[in-house]
N, C-alpha and C positions, 0 to 999 in steps of 0.2 A: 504494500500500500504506500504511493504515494504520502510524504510529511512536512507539512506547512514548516517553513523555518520561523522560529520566534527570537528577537532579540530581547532582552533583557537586559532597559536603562538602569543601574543601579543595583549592589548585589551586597547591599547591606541585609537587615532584620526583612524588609519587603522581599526584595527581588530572590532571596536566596533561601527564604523559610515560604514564603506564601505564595509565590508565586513560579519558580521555576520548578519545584516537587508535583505540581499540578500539571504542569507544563508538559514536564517528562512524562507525567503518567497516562494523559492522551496518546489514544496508539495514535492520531491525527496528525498530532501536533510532535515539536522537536527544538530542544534547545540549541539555537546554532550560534547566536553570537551574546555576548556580556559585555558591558560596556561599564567599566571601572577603573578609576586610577588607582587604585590600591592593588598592590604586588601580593598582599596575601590574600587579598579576595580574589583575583586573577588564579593564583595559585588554587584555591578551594575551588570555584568556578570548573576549572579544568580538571581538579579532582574528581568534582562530583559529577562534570556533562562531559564525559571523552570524545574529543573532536571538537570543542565548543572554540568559537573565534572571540580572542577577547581583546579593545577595543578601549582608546582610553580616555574617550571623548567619543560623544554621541554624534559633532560634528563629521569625527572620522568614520564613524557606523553609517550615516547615511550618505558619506559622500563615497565610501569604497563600498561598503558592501552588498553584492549584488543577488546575494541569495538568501536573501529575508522578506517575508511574507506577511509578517505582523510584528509592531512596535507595542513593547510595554514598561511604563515609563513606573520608578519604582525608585524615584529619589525623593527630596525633601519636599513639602506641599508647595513650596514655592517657586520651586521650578516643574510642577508639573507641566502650567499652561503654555509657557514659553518650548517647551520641550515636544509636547503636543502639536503644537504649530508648527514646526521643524520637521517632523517627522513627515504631518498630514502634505507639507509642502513639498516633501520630498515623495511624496507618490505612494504613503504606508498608511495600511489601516494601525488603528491603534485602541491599547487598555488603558487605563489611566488608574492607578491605584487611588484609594478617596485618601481624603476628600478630593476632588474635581479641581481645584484651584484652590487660590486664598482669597479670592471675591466672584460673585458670582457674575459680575459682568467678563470679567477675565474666562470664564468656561462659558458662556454662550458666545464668546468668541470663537472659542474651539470648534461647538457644535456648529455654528456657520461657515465656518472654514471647512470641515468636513463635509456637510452639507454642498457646495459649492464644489468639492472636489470629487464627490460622487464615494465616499470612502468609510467604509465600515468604522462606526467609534463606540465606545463601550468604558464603565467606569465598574470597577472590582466593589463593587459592593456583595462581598463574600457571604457576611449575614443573614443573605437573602436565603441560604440555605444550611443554616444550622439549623441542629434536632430540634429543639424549644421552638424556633419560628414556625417550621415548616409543620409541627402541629399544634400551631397556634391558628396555622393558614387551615389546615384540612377540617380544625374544629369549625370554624367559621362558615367554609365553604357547604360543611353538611349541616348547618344552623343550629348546631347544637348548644348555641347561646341566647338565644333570642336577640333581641335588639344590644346591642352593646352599648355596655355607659361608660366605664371607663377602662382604660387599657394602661396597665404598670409594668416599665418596663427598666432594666438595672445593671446595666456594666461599672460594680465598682471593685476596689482592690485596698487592700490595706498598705503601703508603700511611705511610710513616714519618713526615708531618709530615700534623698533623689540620686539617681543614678548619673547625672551631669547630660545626658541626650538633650540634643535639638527641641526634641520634642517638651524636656522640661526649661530650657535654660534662653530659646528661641524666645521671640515676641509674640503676639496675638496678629503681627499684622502678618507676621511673615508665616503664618499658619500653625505656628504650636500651639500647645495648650490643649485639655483635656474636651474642649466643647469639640474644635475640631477634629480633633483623631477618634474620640467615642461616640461623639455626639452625630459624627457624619452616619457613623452605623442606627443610632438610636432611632434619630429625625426616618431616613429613611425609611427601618423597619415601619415607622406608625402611617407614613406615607401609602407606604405598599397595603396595609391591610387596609386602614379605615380614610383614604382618597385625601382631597384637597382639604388647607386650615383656613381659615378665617380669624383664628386668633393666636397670638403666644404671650407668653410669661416667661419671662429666665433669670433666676440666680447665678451668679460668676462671684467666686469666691477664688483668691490666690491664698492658700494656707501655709504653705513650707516655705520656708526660708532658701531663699537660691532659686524659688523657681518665679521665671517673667514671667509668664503667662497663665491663666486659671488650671487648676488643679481638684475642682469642686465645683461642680454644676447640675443645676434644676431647670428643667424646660415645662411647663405646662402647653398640651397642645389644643385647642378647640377644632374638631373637624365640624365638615358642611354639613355632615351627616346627624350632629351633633355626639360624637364619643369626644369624650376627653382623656387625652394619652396624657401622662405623669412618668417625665422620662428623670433620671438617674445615672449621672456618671461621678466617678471620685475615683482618686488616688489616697484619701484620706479616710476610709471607712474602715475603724476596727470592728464592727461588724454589718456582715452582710445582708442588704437584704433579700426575698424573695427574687431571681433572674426576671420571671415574667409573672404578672397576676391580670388576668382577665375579669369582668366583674359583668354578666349581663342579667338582662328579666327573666331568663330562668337559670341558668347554671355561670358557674364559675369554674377559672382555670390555673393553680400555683404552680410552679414550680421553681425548686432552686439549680445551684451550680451551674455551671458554665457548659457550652458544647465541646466537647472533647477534640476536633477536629483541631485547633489552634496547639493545646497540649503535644498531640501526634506532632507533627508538624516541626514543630520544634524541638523534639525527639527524636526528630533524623527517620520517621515512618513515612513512607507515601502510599497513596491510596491504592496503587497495583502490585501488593505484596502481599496478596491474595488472603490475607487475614479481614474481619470484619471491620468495615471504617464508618465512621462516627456514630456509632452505638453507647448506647450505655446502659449498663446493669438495673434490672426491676428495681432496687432500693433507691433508684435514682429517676424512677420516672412521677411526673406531676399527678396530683390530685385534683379531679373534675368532682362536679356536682355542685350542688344546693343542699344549705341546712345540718340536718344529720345523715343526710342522703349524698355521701360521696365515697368516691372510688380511685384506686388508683389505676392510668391507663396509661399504656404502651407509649412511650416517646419515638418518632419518627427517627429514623438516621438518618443524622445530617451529610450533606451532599456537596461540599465545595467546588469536587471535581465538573458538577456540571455546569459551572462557568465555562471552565475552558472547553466543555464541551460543546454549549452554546456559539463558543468563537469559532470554533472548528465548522460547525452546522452554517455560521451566517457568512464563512469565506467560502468554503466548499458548495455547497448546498443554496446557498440564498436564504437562509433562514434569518429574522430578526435576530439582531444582538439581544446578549441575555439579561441587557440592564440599558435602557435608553438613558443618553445620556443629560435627555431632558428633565429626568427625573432628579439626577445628579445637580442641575443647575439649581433647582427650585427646592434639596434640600438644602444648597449652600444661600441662596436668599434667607430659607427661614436660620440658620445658624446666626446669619448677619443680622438681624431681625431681631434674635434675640440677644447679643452683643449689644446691640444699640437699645435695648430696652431695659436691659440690663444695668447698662453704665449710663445714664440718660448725661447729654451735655453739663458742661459748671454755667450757671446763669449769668 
């Protein structure tokens, strides 16, 4: 079988744990070139993809190399959009790991620039297919909540002493901070299930000493539909709460811990090693019901790989990309939205 070559911009914690493991593991798809200036990531790169071209500047990737198929840009939030442009102008479809940009006008840039070029775009919004969502999606879809009122949702960690990354030590403008990197997952998730907002509320809290940008963040969402999502991120929570709580007119949905697929993943597992992937043990699957009337049922297993599967389907096949990247613009509006509602101007 024929195999799409994929480049991969960047091969820090993104490119190297979430994104090239996927990559490989589509029989589709095929890691061909890495683009790094780092000697020991070049090094691992070539450990880990045998044959991979690596590449020490993305300018040099798109102006030599001539046997790559698809761009995925997997450096800091700030140079996604700039790198995106370069790419789409260079004649490449592309992934954009999220968030999308560090403004939302800067990604509807993209998506017209694509648009314009006739050229497959897509934003890694992984989420989409963790076990907790995707049976948060299947409860929904067979109505087994009645109307939905509100939807609780929780990416936090306990991390009191900062590790010095971009991600803690960066600005708010230049895309660090805790709304951005979790938040782009949260916003999203409430996106996808319960459609357009009408209204936000946000708390932005910097707690740790050394870090610029927020480390502790509350989003309330009003959708059109009327549910109200109560989203949850922190690096300061000594304890955790419930992952996901669904609340409707007849049943409810809890469940704790995290989806396992990010754990793997960064354990050096990939999803074609023929062991079960993103499963989790009955003691760990959520409680449905109403009142005294509940049960514990079955957790879906989460599915990352059919991202790349999705990319593979809409170069090969013509299928839709597996995450429009419209969807990506309008949760970085509301992110901004909430920033600015957040910090309201000094008078």
């Amino acid at each position: 079988m024929d195999q799409l070559g994929v480049a991969v911009v960047g091969y820090g914690l993104a490119g190297s744990v979430f994104h090239a493991p996927l990559i490989a593991a589509d029989p589709r798809l095929r890691v061909a070139a890495v683009v790094t200036s780092s000697a020991e990531r070049a090094a691992q790169a070539r450990a880990e993809h045998p044959g991979v071209r690596v590449w020490g500047s993305a300018q040099e990737l798109f102006a030599e190399d001539e046997d790559v198929d698809l761009v995925v840009i997997a450096t800091p939030n700030r140079s996604h959009a700039p790198l995106a442009l370069q790419a789409l102008a260079a004649g490449l479809p592309v992934v954009v790991d999220k968030p999308f940009a560090v403004r939302a006008e800067d990604a509807q840039e993209v998506v017209e620039a694509a648009e314009r070029a006739d050229l497959p775009l897509s934003v890694f919004q992984n989420r989409r297919w963790d076990n907790d969502f995707l049976t948060v999606q299947s409860l929904l879809a067979a109505g087994e909540f009645g109307e939905v009122r509100r939807f609780e949702s929780r990416f936090e960690r306990w991390r009191p002493a900062i590790k010095g990354t971009w991600r803690e030590t960066g600005t708010a403008e230049e895309g660090a901070g805790i709304l951005f990197d979790l938040g782009s997952h949260l916003v999203d998730q409430a996106l996808t299930l319960f459609g357009p907002v009408v209204e936000v509320y946000a708390e932005l809290d910097t707690r740790r000493s050394g870090v610029a940008a927020d480390d502790d963040a509350f989003i309330a969402l009003t959708h059109a539909d009327g549910t109200r999502s109560h989203l949850w991120m922190s690096a300061v929570a000594p304890q955790l709460g419930p992952r996901l709580r669904v609340l409707g007119a007849t049943n409810g949905y809890t469940v704790a811990g995290l989806d396992p697929q990010e754990t793997a993943l960064r354990a050096g597992r990939r999803p074609d090693d023929g062991k079960p992937w993103g499963t989790v043990d009955p003691d760990q699957w959520g409680t449905f019901g109403a009142g005294d009337d509940l049960r514990t049922i079955p957790t879906l297993p989460g599915d990352y790989p059919a991202f790349y599967a999705g990319m593979a389907a809409a170069l090969l096949d013509g299928a839709p990309v597996p995450v429009d990247p419209r969807d990506a613009v309008e949760t970085l509006r509301i992110l901004e939205y909430a920033r600015h509602v957040a910090s309201p101007p000094e008078p």
